[in-house]
C-alpha positions as CSV (number, residue, x, y, z in Angstrom):
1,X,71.3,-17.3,-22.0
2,X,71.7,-13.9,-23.8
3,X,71.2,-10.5,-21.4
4,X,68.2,-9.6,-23.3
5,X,66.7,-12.9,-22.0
6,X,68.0,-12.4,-18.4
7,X,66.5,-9.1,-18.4
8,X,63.3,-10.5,-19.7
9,X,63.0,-13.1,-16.9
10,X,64.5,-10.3,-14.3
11,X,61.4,-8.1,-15.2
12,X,58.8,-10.6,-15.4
13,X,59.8,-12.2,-11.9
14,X,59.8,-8.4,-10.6
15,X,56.3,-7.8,-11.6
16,X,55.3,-11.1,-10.3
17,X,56.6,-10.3,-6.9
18,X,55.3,-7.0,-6.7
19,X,51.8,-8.4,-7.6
20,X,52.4,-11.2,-4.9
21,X,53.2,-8.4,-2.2
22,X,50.1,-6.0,-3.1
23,X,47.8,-8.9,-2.6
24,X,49.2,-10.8,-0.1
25,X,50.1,-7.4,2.1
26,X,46.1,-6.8,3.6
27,X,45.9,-9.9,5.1
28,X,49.6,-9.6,6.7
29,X,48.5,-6.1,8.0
30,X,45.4,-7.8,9.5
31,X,47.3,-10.8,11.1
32,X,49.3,-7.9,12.5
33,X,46.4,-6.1,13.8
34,X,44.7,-8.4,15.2
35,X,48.2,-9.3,17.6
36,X,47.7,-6.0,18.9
37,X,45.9,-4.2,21.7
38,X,45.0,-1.0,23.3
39,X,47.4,2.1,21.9
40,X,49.6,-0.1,19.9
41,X,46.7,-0.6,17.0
42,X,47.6,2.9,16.3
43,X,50.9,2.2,15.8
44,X,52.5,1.3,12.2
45,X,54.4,-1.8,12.4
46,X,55.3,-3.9,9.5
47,X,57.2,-6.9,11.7
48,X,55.6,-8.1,15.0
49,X,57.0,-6.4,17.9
50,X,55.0,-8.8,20.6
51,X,52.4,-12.3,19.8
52,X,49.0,-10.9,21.8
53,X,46.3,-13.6,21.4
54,X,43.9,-12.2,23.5
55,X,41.5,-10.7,20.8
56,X,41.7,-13.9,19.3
57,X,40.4,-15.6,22.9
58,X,37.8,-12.9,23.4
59,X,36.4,-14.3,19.9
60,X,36.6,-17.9,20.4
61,X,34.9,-17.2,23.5
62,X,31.7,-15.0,22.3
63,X,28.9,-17.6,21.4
64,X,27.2,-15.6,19.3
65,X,29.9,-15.2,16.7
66,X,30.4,-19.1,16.8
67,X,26.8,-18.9,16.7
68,X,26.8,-17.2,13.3
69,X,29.8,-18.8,11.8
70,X,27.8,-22.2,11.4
71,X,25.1,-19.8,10.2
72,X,27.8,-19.0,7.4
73,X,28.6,-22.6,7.3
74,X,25.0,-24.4,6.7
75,X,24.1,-21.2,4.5
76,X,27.0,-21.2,2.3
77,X,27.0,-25.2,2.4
78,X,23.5,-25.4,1.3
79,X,23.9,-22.6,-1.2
80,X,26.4,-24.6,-3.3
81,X,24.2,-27.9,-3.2
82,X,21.4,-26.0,-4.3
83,X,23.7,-24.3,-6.6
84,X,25.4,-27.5,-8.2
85,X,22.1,-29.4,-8.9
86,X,20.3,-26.9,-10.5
87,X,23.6,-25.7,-12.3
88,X,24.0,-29.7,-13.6
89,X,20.8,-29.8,-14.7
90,X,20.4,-26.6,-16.2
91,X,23.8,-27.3,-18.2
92,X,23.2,-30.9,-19.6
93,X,20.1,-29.4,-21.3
94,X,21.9,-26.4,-23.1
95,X,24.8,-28.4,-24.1
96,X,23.0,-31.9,-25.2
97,X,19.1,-30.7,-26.0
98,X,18.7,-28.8,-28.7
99,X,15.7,-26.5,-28.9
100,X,15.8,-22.9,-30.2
101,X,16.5,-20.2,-28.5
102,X,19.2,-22.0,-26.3
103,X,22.1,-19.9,-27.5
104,X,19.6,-16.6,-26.8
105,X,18.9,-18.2,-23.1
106,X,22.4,-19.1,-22.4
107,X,23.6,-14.8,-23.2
108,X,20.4,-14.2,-21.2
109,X,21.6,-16.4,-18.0
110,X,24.9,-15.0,-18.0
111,X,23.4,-11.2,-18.4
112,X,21.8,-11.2,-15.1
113,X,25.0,-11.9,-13.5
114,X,25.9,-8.3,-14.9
115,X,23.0,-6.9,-12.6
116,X,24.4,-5.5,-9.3
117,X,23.0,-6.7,-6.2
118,X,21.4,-3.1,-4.9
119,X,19.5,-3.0,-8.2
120,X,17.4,-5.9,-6.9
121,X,17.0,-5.7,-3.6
122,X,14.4,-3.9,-3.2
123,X,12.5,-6.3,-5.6
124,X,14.2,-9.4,-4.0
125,X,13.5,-8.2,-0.1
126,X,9.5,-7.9,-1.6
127,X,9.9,-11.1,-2.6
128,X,11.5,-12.9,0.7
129,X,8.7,-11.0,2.5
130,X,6.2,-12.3,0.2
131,X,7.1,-15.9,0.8
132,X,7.8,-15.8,4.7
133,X,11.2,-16.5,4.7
134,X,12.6,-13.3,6.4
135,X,15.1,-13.6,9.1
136,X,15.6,-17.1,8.1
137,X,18.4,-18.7,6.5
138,X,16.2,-19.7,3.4
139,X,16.3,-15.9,2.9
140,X,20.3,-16.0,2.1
141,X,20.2,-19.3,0.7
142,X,17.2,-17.8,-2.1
143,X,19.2,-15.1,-2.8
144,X,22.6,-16.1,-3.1
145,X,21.7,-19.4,-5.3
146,X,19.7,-17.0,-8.0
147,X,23.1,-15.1,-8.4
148,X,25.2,-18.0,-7.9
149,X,23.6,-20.0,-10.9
150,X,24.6,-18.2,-13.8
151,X,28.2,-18.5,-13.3
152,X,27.5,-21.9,-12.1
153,X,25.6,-22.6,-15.6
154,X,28.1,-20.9,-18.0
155,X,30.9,-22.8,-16.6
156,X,29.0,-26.3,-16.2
157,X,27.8,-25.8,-19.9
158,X,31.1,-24.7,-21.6
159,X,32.6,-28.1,-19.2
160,X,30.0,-30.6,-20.9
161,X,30.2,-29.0,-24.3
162,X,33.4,-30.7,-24.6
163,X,32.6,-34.2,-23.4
164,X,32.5,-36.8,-26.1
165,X,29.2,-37.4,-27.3
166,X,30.4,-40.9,-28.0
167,X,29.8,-41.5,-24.5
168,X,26.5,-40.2,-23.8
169,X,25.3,-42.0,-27.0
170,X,26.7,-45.3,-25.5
171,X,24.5,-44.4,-22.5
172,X,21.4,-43.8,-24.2
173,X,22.2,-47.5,-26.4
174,X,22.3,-49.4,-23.0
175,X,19.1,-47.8,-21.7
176,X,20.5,-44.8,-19.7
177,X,17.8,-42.2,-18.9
178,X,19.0,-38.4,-19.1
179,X,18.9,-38.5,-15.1
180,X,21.3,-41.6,-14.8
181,X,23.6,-40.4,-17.6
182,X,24.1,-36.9,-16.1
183,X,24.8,-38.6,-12.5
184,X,26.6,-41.6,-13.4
185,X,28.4,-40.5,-16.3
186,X,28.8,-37.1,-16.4
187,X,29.5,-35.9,-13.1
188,X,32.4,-37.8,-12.5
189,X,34.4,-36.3,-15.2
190,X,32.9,-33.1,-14.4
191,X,34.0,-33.2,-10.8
192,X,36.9,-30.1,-11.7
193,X,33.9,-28.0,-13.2
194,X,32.0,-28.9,-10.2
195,X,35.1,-28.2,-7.5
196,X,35.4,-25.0,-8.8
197,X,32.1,-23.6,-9.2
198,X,31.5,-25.1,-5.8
199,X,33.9,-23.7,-4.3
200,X,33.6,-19.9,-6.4
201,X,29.9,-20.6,-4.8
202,X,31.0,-21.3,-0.9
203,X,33.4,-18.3,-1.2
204,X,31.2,-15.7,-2.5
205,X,28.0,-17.0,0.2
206,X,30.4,-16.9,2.7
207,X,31.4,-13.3,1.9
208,X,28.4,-12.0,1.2
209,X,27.2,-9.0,2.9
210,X,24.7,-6.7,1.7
211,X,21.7,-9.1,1.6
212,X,22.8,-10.9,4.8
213,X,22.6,-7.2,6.7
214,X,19.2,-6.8,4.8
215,X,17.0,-9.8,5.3
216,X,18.0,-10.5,8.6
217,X,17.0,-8.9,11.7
218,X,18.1,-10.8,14.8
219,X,21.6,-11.7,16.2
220,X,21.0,-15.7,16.1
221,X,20.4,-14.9,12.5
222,X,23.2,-12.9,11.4
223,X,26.3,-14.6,9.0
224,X,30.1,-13.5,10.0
225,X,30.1,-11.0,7.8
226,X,27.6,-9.0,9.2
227,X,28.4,-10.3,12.9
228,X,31.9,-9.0,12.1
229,X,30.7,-5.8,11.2
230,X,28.5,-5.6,14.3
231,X,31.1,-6.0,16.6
232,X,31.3,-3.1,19.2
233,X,34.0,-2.0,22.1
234,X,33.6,-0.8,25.4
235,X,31.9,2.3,24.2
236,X,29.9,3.2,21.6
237,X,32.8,5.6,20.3
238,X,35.8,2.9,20.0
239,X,36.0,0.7,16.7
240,X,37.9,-2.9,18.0
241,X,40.0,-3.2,15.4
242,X,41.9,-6.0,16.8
243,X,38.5,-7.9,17.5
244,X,37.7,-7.5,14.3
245,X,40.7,-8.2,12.3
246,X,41.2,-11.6,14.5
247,X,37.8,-12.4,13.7
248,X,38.2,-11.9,10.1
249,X,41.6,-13.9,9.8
250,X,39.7,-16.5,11.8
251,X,37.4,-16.7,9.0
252,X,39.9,-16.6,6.0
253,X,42.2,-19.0,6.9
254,X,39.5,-21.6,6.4
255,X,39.1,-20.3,2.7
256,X,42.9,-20.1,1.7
257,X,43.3,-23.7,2.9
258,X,40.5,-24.6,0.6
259,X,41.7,-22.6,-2.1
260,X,45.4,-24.4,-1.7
261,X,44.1,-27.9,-1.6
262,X,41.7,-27.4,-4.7
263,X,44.2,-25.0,-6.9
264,X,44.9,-27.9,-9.2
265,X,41.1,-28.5,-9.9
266,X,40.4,-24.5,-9.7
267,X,42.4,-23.8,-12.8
268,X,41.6,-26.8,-14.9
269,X,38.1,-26.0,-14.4
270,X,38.5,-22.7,-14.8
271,X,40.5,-23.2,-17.8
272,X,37.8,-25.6,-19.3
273,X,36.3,-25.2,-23.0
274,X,39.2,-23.1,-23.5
275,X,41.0,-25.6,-26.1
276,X,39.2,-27.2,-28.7
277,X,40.6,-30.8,-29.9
């Protein structure tokens, strides 16, 4: 291997690194944090002088921040069912039906996705109001599958764009309806479309924060976002950092463990459509 390829592969491993540090660094500081108490928060430490768990205890053992982690859990669950079935649909009719206008309604679906959340909220909190779901979980669940769907769509329909058509035609010759070829036929070879759109779905419901701080009004209510941001110390003038960093890595380190056991399915998935032939 010549120099000018060692200095290549010394460069590009450098950069990679550095990236690897700037992202993973946050979530080290918060780990960090959130093993600390009283003065020593204010105190920059990069390696852990001392293993405090007692901010994680004091979380575990508030109810109503369990209480509103399975609020995250039955919202953001729901969200990506709701989410995957209307996305399944929505995509076997733009990549197999043809009709006019589907190329205009497929740019259309994947323009309101450039629309930023405070632009309709106003509109959307009229809306929940309207219907009678405020201060419910259908309130989140409404608004996070509309914003959901068009990623959902775009990637679903790009997915079964590529699928032979071979196969669906061999469907329709043995009698299969459009419902029993998209459940029976399709979605197993879509399950790396659907594992990552799921999962892009669960992540961004379970992070979600604007909408969950608007349409909700009581504590039962509340997701962990919001209940994280709610947290309060022993006067109205202290911040608990430490509560609120344990409570955060608490509710990450579910996500990364996702994330690592569905990496392989993330990419192809993500990656799908990209290659023709």
């Amino acid at each position: 291997m010549t120099n000018k390829a060692l200095f290549k592969k010394a460069a590009f491993y450098s950069v990679v690194v550095i990236i690897v540090l700037i992202s993973v660094f946050p979530f080290y500081y918060a780990i960090l944090t959130s093993l600390k108490t009283g003065s020593d928060l204010f105190k920059v430490n990069y390696f852990p002088s001392s293993f405090n768990f007692s901010n994680y205890i004091d979380v575990l053992n508030n109810g109503q921040f369990i209480r509103n982690t399975l609020n995250s859990v039955f919202i953001a669950s729901t969200t990506v069912i709701f989410a995957l079935f209307l996305a399944v649909t929505a995509s076997y009719a733009l990549a197999r039906v043809r009709f006019k206008g589907r190329r205009l309604l497929l740019m259309a679906i994947l323009a309101i996705s450039m629309f930023p959340q405070i632009a309709v909220l106003a509109g959307l909190f009229e809306l929940i109001r309207f219907i009678g779901i405020y201060n419910t979980p259908w309130a989140m669940i409404l608004s996070y599958t509309i914003f959901t769907l068009p990623f959902t769509v775009w990637v679903l329909t790009t997915f079964m764009r590529d699928l032979p058509v071979e196969i669906e035609e061999a469907a329709i010759v043995d009698g299969a309806t459009p419902w029993v070829i998209i459940t029976q036929i399709f979605m197993p070879l879509l399950w790396p479309a659907l594992v990552t759109t799921g999962l892009l779905a669960f992540i961004g419901a379970w992070n979600e924060f604007l909408f969950a701080l608007t349409f909700t009004a009581s504590e039962t209510m509340r997701t962990v976002p919001v209940a994280i941001a709610m947290l309060s110390g022993s006067s109205q003038y202290e911040t608990p950092w430490g509560l609120i960093m344990a409570a955060s890595v608490l509710v990450t380190i579910p996500l990364v463990i996702l994330v690592l056991i569905f990496q392989r399915k993330i990419v192809s998935g993500l990656t799908a459509g990209g290659v023709k032939g």
